[in-house]
PDBQT receptor file of N, H, CA, C and O in Angstrom, charges set to zero:
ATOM      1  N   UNK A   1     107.495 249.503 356.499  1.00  0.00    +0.000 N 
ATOM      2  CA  UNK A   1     106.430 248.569 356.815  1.00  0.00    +0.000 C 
ATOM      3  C   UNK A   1     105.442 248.537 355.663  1.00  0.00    +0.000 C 
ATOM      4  O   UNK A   1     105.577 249.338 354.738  1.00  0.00    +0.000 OA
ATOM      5  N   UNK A   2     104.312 247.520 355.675  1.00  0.00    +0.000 N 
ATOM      6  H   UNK A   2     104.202 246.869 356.427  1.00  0.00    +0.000 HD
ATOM      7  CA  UNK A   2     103.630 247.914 354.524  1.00  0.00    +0.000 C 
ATOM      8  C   UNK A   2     102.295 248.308 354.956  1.00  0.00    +0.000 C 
ATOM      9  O   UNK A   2     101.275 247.774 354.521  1.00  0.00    +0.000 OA
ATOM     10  N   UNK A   3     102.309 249.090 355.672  1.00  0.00    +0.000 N 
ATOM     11  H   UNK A   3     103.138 249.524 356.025  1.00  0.00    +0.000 HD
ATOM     12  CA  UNK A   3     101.023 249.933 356.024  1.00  0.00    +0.000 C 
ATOM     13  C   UNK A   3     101.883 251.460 357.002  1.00  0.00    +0.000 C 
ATOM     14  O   UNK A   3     102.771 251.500 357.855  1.00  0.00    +0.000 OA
ATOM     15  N   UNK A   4     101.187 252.338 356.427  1.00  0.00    +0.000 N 
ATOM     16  H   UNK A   4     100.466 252.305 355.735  1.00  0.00    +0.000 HD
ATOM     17  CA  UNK A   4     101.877 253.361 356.419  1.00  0.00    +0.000 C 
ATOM     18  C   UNK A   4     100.939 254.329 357.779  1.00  0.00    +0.000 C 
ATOM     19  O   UNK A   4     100.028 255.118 357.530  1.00  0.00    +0.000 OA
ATOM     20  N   UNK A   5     101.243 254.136 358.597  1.00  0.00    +0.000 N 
ATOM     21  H   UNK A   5     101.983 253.495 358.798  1.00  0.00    +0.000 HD
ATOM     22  CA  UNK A   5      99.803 254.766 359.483  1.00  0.00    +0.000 C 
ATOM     23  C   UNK A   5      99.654 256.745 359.139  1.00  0.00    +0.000 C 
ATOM     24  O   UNK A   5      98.565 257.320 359.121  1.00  0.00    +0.000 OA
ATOM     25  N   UNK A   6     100.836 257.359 358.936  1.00  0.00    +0.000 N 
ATOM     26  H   UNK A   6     101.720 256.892 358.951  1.00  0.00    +0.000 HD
ATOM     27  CA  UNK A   6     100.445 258.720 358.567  1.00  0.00    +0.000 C 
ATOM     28  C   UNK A   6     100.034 258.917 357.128  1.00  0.00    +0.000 C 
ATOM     29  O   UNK A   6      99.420 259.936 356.810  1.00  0.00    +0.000 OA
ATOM     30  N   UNK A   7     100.374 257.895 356.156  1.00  0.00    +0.000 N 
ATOM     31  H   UNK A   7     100.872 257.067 356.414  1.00  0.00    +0.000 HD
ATOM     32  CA  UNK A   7      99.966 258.047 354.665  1.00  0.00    +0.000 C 
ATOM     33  C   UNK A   7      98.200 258.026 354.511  1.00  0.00    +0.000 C 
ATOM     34  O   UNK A   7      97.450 258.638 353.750  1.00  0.00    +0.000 OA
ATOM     35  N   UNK A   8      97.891 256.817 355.831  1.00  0.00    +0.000 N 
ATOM     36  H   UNK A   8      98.500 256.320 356.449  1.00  0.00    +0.000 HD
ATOM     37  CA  UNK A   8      96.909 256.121 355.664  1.00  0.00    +0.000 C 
ATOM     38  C   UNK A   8      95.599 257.258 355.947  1.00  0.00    +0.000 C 
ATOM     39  O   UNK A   8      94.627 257.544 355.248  1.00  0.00    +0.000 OA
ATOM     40  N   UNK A   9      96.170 257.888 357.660  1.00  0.00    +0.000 N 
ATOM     41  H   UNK A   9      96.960 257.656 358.229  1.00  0.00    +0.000 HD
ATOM     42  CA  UNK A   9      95.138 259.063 358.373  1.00  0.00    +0.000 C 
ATOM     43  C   UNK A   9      95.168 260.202 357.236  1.00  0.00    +0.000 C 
ATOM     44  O   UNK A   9      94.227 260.935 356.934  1.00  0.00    +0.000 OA
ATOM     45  N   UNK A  10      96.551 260.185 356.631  1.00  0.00    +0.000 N 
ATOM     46  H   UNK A  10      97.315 259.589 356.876  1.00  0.00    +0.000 HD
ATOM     47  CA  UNK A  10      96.222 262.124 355.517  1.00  0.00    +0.000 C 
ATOM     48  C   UNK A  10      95.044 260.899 354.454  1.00  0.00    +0.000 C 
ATOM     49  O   UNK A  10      93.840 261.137 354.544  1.00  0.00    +0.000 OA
ATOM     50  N   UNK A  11      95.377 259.987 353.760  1.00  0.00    +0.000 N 
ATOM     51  H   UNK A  11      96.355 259.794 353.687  1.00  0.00    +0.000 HD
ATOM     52  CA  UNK A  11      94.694 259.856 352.937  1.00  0.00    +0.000 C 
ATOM     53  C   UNK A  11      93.176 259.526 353.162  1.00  0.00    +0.000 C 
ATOM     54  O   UNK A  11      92.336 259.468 352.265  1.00  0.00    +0.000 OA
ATOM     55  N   UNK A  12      92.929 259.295 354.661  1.00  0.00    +0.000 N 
ATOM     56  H   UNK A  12      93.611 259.343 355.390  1.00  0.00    +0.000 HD
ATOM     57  CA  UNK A  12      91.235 259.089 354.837  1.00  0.00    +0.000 C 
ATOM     58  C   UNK A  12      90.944 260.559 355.167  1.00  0.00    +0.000 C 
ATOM     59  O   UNK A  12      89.798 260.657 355.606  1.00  0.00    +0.000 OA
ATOM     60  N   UNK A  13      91.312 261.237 355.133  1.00  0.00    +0.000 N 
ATOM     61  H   UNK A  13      92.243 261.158 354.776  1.00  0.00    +0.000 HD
ATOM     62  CA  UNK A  13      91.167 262.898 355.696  1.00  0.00    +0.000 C 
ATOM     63  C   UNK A  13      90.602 263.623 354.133  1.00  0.00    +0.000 C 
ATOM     64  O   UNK A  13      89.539 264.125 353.769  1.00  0.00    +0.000 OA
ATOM     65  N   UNK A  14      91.961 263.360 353.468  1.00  0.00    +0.000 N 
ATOM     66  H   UNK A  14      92.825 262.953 353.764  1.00  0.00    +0.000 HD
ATOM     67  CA  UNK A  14      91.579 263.679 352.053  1.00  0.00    +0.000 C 
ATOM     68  C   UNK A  14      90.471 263.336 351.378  1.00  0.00    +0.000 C 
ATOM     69  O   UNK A  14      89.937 263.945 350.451  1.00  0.00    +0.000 OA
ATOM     70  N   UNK A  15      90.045 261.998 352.057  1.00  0.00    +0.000 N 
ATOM     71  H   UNK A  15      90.479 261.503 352.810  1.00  0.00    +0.000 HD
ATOM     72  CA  UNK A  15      88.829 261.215 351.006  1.00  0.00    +0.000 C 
ATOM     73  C   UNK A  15      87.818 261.651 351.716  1.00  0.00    +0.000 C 
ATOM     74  O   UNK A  15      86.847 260.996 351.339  1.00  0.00    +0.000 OA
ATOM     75  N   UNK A  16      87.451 262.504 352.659  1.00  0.00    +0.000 N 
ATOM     76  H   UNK A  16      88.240 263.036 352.965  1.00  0.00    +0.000 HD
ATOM     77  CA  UNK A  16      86.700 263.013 353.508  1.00  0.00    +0.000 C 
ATOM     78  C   UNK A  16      86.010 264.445 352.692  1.00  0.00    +0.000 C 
ATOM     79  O   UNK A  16      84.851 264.643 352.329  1.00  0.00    +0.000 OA
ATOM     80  N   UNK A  17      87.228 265.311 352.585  1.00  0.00    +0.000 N 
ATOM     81  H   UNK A  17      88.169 265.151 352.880  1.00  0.00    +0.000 HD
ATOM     82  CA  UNK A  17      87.133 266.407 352.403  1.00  0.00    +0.000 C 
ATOM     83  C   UNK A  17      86.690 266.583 351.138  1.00  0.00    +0.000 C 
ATOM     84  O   UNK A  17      86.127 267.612 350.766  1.00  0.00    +0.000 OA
ATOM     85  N   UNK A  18      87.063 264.967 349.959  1.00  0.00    +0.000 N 
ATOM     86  H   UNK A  18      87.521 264.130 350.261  1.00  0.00    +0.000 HD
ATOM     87  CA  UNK A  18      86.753 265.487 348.690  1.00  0.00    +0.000 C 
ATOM     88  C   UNK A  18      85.115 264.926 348.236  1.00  0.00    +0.000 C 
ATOM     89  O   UNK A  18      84.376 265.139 347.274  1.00  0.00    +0.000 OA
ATOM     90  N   UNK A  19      85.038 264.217 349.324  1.00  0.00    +0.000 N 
ATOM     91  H   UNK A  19      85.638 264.044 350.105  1.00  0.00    +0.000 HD
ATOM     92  CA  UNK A  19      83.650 263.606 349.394  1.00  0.00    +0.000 C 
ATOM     93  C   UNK A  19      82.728 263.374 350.082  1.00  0.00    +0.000 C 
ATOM     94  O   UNK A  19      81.951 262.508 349.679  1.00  0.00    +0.000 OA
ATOM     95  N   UNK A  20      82.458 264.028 351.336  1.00  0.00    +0.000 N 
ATOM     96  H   UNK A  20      83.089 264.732 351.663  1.00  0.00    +0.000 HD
ATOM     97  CA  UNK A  20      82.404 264.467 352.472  1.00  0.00    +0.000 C 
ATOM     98  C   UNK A  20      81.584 263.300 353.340  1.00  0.00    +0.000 C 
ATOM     99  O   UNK A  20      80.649 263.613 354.076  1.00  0.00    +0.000 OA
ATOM    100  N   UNK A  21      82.093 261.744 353.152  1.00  0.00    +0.000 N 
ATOM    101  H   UNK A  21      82.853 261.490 352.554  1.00  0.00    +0.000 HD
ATOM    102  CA  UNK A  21      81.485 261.081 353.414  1.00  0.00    +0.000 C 
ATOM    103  C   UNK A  21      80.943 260.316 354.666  1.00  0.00    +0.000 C 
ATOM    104  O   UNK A  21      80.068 260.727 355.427  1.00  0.00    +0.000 OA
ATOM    105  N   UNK A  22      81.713 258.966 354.754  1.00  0.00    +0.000 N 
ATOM    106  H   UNK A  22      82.424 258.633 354.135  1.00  0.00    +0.000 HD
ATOM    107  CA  UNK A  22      81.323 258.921 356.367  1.00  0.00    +0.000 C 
ATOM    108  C   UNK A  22      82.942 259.172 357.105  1.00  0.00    +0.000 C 
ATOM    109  O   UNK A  22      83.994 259.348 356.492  1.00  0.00    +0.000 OA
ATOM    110  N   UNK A  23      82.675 259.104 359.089  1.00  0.00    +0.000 N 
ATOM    111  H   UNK A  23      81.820 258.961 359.587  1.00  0.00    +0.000 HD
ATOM    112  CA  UNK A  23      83.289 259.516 359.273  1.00  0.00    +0.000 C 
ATOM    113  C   UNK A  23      84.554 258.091 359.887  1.00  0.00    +0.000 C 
ATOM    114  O   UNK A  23      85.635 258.016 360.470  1.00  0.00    +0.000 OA
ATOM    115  N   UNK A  24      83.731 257.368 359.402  1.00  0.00    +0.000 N 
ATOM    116  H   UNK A  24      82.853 257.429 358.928  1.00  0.00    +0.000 HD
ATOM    117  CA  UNK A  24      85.092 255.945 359.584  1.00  0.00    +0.000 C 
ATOM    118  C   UNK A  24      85.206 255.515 358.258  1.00  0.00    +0.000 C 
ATOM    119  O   UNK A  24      84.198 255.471 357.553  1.00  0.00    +0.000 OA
ATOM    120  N   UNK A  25      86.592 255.108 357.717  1.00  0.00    +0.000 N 
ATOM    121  H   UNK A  25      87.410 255.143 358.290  1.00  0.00    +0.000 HD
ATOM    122  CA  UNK A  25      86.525 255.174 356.614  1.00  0.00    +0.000 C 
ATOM    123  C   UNK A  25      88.021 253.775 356.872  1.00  0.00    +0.000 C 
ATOM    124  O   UNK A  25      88.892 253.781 357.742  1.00  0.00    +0.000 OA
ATOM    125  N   UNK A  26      87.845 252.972 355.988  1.00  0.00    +0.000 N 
ATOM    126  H   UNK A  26      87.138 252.968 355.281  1.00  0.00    +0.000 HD
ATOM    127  CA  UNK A  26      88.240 251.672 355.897  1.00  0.00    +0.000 C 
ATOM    128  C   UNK A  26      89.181 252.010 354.762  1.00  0.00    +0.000 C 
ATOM    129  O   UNK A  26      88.766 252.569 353.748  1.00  0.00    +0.000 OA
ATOM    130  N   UNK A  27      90.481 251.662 354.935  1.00  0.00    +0.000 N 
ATOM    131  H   UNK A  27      90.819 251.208 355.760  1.00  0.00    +0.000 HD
ATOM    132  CA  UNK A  27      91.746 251.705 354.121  1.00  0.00    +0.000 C 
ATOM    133  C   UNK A  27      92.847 250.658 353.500  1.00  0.00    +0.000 C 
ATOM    134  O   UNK A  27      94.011 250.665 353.900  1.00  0.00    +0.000 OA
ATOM    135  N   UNK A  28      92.288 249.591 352.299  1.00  0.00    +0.000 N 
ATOM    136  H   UNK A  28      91.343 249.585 351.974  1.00  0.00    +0.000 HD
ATOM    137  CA  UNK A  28      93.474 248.526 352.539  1.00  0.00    +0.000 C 
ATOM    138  C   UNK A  28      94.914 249.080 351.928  1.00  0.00    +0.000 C 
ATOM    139  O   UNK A  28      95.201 250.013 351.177  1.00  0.00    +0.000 OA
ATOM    140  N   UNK A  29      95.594 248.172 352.534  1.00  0.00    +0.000 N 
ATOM    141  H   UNK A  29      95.361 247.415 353.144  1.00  0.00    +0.000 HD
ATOM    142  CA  UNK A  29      97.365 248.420 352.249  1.00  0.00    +0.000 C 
ATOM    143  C   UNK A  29      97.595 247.003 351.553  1.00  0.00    +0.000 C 
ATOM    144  O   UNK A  29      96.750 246.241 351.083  1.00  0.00    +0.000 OA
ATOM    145  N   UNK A  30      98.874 246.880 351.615  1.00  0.00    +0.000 N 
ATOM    146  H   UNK A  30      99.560 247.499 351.997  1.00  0.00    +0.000 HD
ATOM    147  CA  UNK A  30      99.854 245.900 351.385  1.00  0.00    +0.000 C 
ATOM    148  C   UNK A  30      99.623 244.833 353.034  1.00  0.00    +0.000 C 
ATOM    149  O   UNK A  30      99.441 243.617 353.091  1.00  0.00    +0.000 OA
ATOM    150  N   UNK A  31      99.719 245.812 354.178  1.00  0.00    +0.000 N 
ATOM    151  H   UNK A  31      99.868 246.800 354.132  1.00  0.00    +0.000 HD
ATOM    152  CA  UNK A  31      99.909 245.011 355.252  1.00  0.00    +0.000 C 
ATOM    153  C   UNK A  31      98.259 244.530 355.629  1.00  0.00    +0.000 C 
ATOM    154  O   UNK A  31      98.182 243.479 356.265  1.00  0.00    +0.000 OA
ATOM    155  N   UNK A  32      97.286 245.042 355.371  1.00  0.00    +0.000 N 
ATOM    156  H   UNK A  32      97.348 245.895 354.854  1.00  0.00    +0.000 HD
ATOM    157  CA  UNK A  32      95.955 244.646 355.929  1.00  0.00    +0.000 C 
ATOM    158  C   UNK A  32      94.815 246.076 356.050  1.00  0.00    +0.000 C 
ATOM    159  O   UNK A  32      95.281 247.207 356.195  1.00  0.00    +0.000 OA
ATOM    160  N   UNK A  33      93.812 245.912 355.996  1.00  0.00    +0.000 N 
ATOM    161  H   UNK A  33      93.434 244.994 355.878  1.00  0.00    +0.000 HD
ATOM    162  CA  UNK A  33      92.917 246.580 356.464  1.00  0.00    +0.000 C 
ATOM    163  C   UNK A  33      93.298 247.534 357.783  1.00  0.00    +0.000 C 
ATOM    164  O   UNK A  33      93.642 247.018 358.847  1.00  0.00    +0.000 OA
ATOM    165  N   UNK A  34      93.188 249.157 357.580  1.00  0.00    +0.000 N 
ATOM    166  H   UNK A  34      92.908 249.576 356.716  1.00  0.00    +0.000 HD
ATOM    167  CA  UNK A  34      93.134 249.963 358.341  1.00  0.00    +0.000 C 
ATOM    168  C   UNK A  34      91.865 250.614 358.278  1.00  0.00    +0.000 C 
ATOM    169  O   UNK A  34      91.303 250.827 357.204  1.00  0.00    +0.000 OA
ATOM    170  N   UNK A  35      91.109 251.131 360.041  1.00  0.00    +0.000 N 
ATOM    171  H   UNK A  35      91.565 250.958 360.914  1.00  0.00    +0.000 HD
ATOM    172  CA  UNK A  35      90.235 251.883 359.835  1.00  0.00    +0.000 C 
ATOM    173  C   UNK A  35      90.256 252.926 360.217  1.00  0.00    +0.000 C 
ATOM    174  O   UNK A  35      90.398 252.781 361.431  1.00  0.00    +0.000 OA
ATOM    175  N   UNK A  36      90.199 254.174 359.965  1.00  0.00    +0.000 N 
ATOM    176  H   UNK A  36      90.084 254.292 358.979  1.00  0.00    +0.000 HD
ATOM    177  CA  UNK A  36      90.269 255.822 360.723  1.00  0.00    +0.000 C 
ATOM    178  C   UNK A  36      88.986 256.301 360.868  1.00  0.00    +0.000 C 
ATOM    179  O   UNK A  36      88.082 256.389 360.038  1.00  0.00    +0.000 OA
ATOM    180  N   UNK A  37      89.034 256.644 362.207  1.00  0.00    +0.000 N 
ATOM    181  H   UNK A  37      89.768 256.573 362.882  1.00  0.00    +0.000 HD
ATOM    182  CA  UNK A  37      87.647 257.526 362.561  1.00  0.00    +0.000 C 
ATOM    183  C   UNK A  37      88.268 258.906 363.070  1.00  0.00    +0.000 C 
ATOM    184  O   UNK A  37      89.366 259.087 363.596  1.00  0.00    +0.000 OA
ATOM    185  N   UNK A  38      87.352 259.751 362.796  1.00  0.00    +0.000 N 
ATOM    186  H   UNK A  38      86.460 259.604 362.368  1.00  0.00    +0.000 HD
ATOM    187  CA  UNK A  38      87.122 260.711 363.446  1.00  0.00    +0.000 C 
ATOM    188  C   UNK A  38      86.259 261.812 363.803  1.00  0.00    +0.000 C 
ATOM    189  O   UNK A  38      85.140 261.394 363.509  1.00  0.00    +0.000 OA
ATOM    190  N   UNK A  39      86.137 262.946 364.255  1.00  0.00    +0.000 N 
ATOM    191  H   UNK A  39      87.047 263.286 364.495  1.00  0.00    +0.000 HD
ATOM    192  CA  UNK A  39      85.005 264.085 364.706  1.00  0.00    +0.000 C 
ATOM    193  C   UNK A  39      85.490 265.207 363.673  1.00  0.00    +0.000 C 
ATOM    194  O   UNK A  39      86.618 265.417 363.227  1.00  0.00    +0.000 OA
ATOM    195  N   UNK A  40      84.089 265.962 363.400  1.00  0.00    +0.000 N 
ATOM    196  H   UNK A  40      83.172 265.791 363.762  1.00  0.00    +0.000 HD
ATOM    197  CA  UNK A  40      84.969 266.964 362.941  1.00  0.00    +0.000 C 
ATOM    198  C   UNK A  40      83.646 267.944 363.729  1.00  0.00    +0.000 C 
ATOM    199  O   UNK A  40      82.426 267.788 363.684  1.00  0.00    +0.000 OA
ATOM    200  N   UNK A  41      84.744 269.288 364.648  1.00  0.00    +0.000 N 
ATOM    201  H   UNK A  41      85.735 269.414 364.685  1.00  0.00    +0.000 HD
ATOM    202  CA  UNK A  41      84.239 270.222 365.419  1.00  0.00    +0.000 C 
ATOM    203  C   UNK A  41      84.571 271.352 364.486  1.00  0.00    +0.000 C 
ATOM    204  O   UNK A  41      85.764 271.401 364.185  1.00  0.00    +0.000 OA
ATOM    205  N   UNK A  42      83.782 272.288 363.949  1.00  0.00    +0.000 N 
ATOM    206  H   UNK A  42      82.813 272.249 364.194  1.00  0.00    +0.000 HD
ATOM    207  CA  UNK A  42      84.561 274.047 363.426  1.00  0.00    +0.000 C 
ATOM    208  C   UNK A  42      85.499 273.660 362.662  1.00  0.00    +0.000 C 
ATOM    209  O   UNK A  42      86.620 274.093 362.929  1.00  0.00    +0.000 OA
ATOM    210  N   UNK A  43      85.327 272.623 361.344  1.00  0.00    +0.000 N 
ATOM    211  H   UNK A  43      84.417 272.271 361.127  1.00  0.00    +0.000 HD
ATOM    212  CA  UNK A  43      85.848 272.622 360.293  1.00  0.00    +0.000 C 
ATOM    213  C   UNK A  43      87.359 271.588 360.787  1.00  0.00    +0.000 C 
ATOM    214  O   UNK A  43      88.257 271.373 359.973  1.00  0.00    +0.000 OA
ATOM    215  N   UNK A  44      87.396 271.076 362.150  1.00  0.00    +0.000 N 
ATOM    216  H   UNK A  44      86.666 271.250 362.811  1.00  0.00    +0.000 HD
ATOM    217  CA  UNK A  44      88.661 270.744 362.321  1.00  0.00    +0.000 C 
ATOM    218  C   UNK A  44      88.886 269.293 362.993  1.00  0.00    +0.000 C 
ATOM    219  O   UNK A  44      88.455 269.007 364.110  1.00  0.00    +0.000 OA
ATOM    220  N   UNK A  45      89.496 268.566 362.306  1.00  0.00    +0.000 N 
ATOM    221  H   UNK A  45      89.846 268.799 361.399  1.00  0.00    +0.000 HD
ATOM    222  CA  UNK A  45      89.584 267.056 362.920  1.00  0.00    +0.000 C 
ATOM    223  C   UNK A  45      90.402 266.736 363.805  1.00  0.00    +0.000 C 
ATOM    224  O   UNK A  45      91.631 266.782 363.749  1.00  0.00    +0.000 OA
ATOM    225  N   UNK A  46      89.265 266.167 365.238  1.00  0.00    +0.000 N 
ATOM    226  H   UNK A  46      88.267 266.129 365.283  1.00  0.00    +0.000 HD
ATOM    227  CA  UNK A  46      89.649 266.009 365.960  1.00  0.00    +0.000 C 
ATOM    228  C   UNK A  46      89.180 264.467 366.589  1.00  0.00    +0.000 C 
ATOM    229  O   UNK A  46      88.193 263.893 366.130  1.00  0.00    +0.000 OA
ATOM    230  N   UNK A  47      90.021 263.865 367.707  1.00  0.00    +0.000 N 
ATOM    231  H   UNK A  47      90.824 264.331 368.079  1.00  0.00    +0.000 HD
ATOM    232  CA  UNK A  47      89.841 262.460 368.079  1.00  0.00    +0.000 C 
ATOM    233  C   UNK A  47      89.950 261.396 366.835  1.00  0.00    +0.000 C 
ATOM    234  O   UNK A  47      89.191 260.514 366.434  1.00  0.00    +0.000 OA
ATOM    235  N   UNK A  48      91.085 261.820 366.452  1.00  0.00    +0.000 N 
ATOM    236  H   UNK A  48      91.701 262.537 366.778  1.00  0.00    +0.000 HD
ATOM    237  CA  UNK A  48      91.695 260.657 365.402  1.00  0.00    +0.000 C 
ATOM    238  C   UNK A  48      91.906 259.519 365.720  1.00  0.00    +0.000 C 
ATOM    239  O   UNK A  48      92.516 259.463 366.788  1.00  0.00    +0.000 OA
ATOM    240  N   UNK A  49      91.557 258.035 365.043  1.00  0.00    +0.000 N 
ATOM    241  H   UNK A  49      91.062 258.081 364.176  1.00  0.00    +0.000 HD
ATOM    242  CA  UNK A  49      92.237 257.048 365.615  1.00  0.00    +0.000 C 
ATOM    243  C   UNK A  49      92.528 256.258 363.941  1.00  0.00    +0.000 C 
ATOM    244  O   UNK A  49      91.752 256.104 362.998  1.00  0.00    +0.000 OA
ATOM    245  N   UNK A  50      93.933 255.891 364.106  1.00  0.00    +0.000 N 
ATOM    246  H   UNK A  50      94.564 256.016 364.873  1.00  0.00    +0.000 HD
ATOM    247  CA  UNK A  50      94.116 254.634 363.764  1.00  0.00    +0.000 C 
ATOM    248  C   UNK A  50      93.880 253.071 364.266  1.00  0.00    +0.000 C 
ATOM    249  O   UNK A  50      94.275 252.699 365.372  1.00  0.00    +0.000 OA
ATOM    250  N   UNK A  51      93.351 252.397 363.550  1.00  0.00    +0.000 N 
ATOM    251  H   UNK A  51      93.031 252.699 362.652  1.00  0.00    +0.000 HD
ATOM    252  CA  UNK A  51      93.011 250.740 364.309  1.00  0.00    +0.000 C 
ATOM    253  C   UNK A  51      93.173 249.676 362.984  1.00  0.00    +0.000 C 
ATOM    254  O   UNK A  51      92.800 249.878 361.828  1.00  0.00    +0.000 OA
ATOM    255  N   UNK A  52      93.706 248.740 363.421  1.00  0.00    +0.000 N 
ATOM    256  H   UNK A  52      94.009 248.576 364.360  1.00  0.00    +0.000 HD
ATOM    257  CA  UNK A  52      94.070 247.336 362.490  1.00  0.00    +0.000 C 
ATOM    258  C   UNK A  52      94.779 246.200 362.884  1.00  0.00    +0.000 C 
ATOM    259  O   UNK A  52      95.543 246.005 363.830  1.00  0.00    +0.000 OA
ATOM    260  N   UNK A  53      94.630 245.933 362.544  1.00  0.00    +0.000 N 
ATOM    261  H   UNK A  53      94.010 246.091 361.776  1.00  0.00    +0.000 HD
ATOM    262  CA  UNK A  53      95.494 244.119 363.078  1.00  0.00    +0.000 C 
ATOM    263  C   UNK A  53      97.498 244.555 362.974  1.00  0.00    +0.000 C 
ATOM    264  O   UNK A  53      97.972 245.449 362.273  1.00  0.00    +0.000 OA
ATOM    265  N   UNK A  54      98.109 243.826 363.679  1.00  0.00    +0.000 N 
ATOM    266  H   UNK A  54      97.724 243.100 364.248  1.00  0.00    +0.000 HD
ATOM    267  CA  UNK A  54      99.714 244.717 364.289  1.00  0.00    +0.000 C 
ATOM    268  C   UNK A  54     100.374 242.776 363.743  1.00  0.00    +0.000 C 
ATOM    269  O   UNK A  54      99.747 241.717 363.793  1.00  0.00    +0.000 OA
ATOM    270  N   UNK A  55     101.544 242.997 363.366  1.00  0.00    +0.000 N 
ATOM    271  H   UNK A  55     102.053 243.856 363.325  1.00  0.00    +0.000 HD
ATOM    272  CA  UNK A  55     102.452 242.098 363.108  1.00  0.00    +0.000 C 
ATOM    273  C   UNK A  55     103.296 242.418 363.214  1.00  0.00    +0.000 C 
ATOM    274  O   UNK A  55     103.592 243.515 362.739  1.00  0.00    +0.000 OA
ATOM    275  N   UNK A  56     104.505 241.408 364.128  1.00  0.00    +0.000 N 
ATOM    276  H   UNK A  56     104.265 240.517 364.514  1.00  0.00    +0.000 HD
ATOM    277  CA  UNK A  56     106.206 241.623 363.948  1.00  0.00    +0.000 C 
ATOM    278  C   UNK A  56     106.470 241.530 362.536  1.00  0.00    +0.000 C 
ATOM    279  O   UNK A  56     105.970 240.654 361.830  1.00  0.00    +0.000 OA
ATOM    280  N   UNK A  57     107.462 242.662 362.003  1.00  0.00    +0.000 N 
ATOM    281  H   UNK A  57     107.869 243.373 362.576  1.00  0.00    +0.000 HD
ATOM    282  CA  UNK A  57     108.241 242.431 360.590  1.00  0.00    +0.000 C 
ATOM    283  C   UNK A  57     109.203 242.541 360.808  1.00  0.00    +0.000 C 
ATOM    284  O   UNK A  57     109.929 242.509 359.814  1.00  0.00    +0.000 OA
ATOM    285  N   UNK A  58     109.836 242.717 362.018  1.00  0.00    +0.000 N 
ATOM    286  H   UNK A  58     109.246 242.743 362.825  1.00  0.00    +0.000 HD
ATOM    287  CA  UNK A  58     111.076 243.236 362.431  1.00  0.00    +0.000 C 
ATOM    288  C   UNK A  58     111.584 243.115 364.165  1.00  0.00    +0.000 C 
ATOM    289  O   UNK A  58     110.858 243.607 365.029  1.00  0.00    +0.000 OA
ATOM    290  N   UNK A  59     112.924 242.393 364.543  1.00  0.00    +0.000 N 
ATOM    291  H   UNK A  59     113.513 241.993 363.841  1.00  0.00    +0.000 HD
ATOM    292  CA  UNK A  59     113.341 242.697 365.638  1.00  0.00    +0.000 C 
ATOM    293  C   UNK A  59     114.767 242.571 365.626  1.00  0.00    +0.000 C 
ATOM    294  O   UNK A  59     115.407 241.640 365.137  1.00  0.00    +0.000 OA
ATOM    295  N   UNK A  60     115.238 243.658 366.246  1.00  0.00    +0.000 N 
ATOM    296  H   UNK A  60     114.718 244.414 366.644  1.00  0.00    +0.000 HD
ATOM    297  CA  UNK A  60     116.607 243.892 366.420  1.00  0.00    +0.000 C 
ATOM    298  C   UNK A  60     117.210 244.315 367.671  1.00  0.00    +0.000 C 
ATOM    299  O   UNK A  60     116.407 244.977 368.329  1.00  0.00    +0.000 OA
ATOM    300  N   UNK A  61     118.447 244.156 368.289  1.00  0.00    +0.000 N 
ATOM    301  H   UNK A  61     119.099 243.618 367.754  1.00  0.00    +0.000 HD
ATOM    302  CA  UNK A  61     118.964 245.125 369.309  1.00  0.00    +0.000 C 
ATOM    303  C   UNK A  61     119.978 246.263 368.643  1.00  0.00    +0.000 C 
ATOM    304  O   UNK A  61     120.481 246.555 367.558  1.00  0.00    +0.000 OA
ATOM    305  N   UNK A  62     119.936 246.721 370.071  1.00  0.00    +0.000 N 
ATOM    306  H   UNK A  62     119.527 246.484 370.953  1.00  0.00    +0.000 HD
ATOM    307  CA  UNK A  62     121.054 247.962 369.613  1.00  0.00    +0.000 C 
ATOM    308  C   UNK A  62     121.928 247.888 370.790  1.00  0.00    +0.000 C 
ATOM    309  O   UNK A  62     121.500 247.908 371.944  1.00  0.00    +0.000 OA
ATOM    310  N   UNK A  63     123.298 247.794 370.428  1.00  0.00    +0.000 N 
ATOM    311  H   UNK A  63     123.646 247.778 369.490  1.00  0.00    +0.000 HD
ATOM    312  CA  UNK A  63     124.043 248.361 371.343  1.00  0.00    +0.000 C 
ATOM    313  C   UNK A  63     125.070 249.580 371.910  1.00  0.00    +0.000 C 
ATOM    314  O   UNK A  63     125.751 250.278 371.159  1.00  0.00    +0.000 OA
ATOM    315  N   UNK A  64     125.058 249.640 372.651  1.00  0.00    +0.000 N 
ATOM    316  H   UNK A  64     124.504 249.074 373.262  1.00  0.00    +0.000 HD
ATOM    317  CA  UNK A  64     126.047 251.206 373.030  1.00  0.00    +0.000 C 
ATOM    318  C   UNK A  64     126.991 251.001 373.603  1.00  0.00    +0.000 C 
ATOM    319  O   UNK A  64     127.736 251.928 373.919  1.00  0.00    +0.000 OA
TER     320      UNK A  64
C-alpha cells in the first residue's frame, strides 16, 4: 500500500523521542496524510492511534 501504518507509528515515536515534541504528530506518505497520537505514562507509550483518510487499492477473492 502506499502508506505504511507500522512504518508510520515507529516513525512518529522516533520523532518523539528525538525531539520530544508534541504528542500528535502529522505524517505524509505516498497515500495521504497520517496522524498518530499518543500518552506517554513511566516513559511508556500508551493509547496509540493511527487516523487518515482509507481507499480501496485492492479487491480480490479467494477460493478453497
Amino acid at each position: 500500500t502506499l502508506s505504511c501504518g507500522t512504518g508510520v507509528v515507529a516513525s512518529a515515536i522516533a520523532n518523539y523521542i528525538l525531539n520530544k515534541g508534541n504528542t500528535i504528530i502529522s505524517v505524509n506518505t505516498k497515500g495521504g496524510e497520517l496522524k498518530v497520537a499518543f500518552n506517554i505514562q513511566n516513559n511508556t507509550f500508551k493509547n496509540i492511534t493511527l487516523s487518515g483518510n482509507t481507499e480501496r487499492v485492492f479487491e480480490g477473492f479467494l477460493e478453497v
